[in-house]
C-alpha positions in Angstrom: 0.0 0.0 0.0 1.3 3.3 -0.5 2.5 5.2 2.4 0.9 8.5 0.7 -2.1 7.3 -0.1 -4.1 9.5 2.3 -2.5 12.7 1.6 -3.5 12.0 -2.3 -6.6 11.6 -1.2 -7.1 14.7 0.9 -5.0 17.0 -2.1 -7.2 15.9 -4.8 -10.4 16.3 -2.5 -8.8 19.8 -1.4 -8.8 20.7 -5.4 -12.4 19.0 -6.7 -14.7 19.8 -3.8 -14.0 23.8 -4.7 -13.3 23.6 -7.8 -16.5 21.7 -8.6 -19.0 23.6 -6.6 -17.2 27.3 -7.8 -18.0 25.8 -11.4 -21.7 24.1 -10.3 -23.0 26.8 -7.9 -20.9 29.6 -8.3 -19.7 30.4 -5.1 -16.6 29.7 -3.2 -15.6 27.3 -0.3 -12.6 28.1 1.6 -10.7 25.4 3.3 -10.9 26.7 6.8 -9.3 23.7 8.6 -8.2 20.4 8.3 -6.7 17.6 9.8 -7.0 13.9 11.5 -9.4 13.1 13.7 -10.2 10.5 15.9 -13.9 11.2 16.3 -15.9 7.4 17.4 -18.8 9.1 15.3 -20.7 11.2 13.2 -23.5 12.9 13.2 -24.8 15.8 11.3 -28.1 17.3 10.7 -28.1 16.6 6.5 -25.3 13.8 6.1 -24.8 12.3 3.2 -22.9 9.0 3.2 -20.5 7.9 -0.5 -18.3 5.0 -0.1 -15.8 3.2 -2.2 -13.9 0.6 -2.6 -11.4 -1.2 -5.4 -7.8 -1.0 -4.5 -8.4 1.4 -2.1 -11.6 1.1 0.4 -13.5 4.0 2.3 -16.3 6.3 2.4 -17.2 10.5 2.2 -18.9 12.0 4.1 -20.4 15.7 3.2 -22.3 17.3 6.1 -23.7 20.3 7.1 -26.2 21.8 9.4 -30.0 23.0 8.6 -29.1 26.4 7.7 -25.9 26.2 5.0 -28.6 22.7 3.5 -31.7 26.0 3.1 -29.1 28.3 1.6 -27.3 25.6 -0.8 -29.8 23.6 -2.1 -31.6 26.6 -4.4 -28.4 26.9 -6.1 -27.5 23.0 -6.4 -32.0 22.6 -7.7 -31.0 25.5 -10.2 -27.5 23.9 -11.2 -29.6 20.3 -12.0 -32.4 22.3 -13.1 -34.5 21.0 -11.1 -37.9 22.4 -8.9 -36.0 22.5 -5.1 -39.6 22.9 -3.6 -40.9 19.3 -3.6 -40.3 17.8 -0.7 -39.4 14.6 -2.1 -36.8 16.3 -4.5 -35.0 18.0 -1.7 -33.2 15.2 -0.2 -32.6 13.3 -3.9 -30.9 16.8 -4.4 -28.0 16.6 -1.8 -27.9 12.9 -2.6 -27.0 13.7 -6.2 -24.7 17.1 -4.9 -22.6 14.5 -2.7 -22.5 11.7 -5.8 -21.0 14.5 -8.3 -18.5 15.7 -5.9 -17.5 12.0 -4.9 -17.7 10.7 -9.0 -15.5 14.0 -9.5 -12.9 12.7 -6.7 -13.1 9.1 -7.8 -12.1 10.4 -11.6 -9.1 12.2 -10.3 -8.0 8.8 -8.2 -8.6 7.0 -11.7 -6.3 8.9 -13.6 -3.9 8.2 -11.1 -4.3 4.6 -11.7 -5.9 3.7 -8.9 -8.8 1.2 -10.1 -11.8 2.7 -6.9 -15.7 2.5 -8.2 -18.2 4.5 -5.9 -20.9 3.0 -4.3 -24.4 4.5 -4.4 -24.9 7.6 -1.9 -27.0 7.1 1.3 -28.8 9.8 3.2 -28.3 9.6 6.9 -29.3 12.4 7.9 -30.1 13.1 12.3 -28.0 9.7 12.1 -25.3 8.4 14.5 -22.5 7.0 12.4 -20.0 4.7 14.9 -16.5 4.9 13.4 -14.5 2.1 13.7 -10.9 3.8 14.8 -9.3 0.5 14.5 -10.3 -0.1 11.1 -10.1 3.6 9.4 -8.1 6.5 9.5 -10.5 9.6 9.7 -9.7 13.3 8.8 -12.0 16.2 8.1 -12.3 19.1 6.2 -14.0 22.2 6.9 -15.0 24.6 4.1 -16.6 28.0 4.8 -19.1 28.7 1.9 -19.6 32.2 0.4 -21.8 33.7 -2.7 -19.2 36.9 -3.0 -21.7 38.5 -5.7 -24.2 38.9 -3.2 -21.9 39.1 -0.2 -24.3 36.6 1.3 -22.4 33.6 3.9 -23.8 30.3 3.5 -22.0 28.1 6.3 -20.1 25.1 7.2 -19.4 22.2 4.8 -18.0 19.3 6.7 -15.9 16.5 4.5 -15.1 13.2 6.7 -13.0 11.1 4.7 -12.3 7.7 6.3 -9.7 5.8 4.7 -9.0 1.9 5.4 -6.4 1.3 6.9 -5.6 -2.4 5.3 -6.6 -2.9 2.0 -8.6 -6.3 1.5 -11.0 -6.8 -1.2 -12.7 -9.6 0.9 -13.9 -6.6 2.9 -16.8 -3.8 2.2 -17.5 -0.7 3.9 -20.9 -1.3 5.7 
C-alpha cells in the first residue's frame, strides 16, 4: 500500500470539492481547517454518506447543518435544473450534490491509476454513524461557503474522509 495514499486523497479532494461547486453553484468554499481526527462518530443534521472501494476502500462524508442545506440547495435545484420545492426532490438533491463531488474525486483517483468505483450515496441524515478507529483513518475538512456577488455567507461544509487502513477486497465498507 502506498505510504501516501491518504495525503493524495485529501489534495485531490482539497482541489475538486472547490473547484467543482465554484464551477456548479458559483460560489466559493474556503478550506478553513483540516486535519485527522479520531472522532468514534458522526453525526450531522443533513449527512450524506458515498463510499468506495477497489484498490483502495472508504467512504465521504459531506455534512452540514439545517441552515448552510436551506441556503445551498436553491443553487445545487438551479445547477440540475430542477424544482427545489418538492419535498421529495430535496433530499434526492444533496444525494445527487454529494455523488457528483465523490464521481469527480473518484475520476481524479482513476487517472492516477488507482482502479476505486463509488458506491451509491446514502442519506443519513439526524443519524449516529459509529466509526470504527481501529479499522479507518478519519480526517475532516471544513469549508466555509460564500456567494461573493451577493456578499451573502452560507455556512459550514463538513468533508469526513475515512480511509482503510488495510486494504482487503474480501472486505466492504458497511
Amino acid at each position: 500500500m502506498d505510504p501516501l495514499l491518504d495525503e493524495k486523497f485529501i489534495l485531490t479532494i482539497s482541489q475538486v470539492l472547490p473547484d467543482y461547486i465554484r464551477n456548479t453553484l458559483r460560489i466559493s468554499a474556503i478550506r478553513e481547517a483540516y486535519g485527522p481526527s479520531k472522532n468514534e462518530g458522526i453525526c450531522f443534521e443533513n449527512c450524506t454518506k458515498v463510499a468506495f472501494e477497489g484498490e483502495v476502500n472508504g467512504a465521504m462524508f459531506l455534512c452540514m447543518d439545517g441552515y448552510t442545506k436551506l441556503k445551498l440547495l436553491p443553487k445545487i435545484a438551479d445547477s440540475f435544473g430542477i424544482d427545489p420545492t418538492t419535498r421529495p426532490h430535496s433530499s434526492s438533491i444533496v444525494l445527487e450534490f454529494a455523488n457528483q463531488i465523490s464521481a469527480s474525486l473518484i475520476s481524479e483517483m482513476k487517472q492516477g491509476r488507482f482502479n476505486i468505483d463509488i458506491l451509491p450515496p446514502e442519506n443519513l441524515n439526524h443519524k449516529l454513524i459509529s466509526v470504527d478507529m481501529k479499522r479507518f483513518r478519519q480526517y475532516i475538512l471544513i469549508y466555509f461557503l460564500t456567494d461573493k456577488r451577493g456578499g451573502i455567507n452560507l455556512g459550514r461544509m463538513t468533508l469526513i474522509l475515512l480511509m482503510e487502513k488495510f486494504t482487503d477486497a474480501s472486505k466492504s465498507l458497511t
